[in-house]
C-alpha positions, 0 to 999 in steps of 0.5 A: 529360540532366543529373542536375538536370534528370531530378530536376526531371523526376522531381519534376514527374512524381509531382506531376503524377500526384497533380494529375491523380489528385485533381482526376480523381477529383473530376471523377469522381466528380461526374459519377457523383453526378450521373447517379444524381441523374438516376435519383432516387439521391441520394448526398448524402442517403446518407452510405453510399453517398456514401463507398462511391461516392467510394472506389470512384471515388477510390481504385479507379478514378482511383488504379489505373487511373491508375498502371496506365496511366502504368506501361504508357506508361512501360514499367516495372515498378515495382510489386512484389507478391509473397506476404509472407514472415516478414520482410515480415511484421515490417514489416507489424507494425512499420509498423501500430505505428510510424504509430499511436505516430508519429500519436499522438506527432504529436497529443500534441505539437500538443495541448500547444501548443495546435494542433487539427488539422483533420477530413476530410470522412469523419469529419464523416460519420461523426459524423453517421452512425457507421455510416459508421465500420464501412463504411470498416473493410474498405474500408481493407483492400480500397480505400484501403490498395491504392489509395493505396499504388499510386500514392504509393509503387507509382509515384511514390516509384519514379519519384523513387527513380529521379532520388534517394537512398531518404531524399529520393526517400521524403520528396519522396513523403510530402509529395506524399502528405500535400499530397494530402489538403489539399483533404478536409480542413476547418478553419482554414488552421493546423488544416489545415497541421497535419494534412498535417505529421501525414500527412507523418510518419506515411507516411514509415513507409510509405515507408520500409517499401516501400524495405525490402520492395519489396513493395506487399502489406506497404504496403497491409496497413499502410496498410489496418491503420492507417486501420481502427485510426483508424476502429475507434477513432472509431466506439468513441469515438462510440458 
């Protein structure tokens, strides 16, 4: 096999995983939304157990359970997680600082040229209901961190580290990443394309924190860190 050839492989792989991951778990999800309306639950109605629903289906079951099971087809041990050790810890610190000063810079720049970004579908809920907010502070440590980091970085920048150096192999999975957010996001074409550039910046950190650690649990705890930081602040904000 030729190099071009694993690379393609390679880039085909990971965004074949995150296609079948996101579309996946809408599927999932739906499904669920309906069977409980078939029991008289309605999850449209209820904005806390909507998002409670949707991480639990989204980021648990379609995002691990999907990484889980091309790891084992694939016979490989890319995942690694071990007890954080004093460095690891460094990372973990520096990698919370580093995607809150690089978001903000992100936001800073594109308010001074006159560009909104777009909103996800969360933070319209949590607007109607900011209780939501409080919800989504501990499922960023226990679901969305974990889940998310698993198979973006756990599984699919392994898999492109495999066909390319660090720095490609963890921008190609930024931008699998960020791109992988598009469909939760509401707003203009132009609001929307900033945001993913916002999302692509921002998870080069956690890129490059899971090539210098090799360590998940340091991904998941910056990635949980950063998105409760996010949700603390919208929920102080609304309040």
């Amino acid at each position: 096999m030729t190099r071009v050839t694993e690379a393609l492989r390679a880039v085909g792989v990971g965004l074949g995983l995150a296609i079948v991951a996101i579309f996946g778990s809408f599927a999932l999800v739906l499904g669920a939304s309906r069977a409980l309306a078939l029991g008289g639950v309605s999850v449209r109605g209820d904005p806390e157990l909507r998002i409670a629903l949707s991480l639990l289906l989204v980021q648990g079951v379609t995002f691990g359970g999907i990484s889980l099971l091309y790891l084992r087809l694939r016979g490989r041990e890319y995942v690694r997680v071990r007890v954080p050790t004093v460095n690891d810890g460094k990372w973990m610190l520096g990698g919370v600082l580093a995607m809150l000063a690089a978001m903000f810079a992100v936001v800073s720049i594109l308010g001074a040229l006159g560009i909104h970004s777009a909103q996800n579908e969360v933070v319209r809920l949590g607007v109607d209901d900011p209780r939501v907010f409080l919800l989504l502070i501990p499922c960023a440590f226990l679901i969305i961190g974990p889940g998310e980091e698993l198979l973006f970085r756990g599984v699919i920048q392994s898999r492109l580290r495999d066909a390319f150096s660090p720095a490609i192999a963890i921008g190609l999975a930024s931008a699998i990443f960020a791109s992988a957010h598009a469909l939760s996001l509401v707003g203009a074409f132009q609001a929307r394309v900033a945001t993913i550039a916002s999302l692509f910046v921002v998870s080069l950190v956690l890129g490059i924190a899971y090539e210098r650690t090799e360590n998940l649990a340091v991904n998941a705890f910056i990635h949980g860190c950063y998105d409760a930081s996010l949700f603390l602040l919208a929920y102080l904000a609304i309040r």
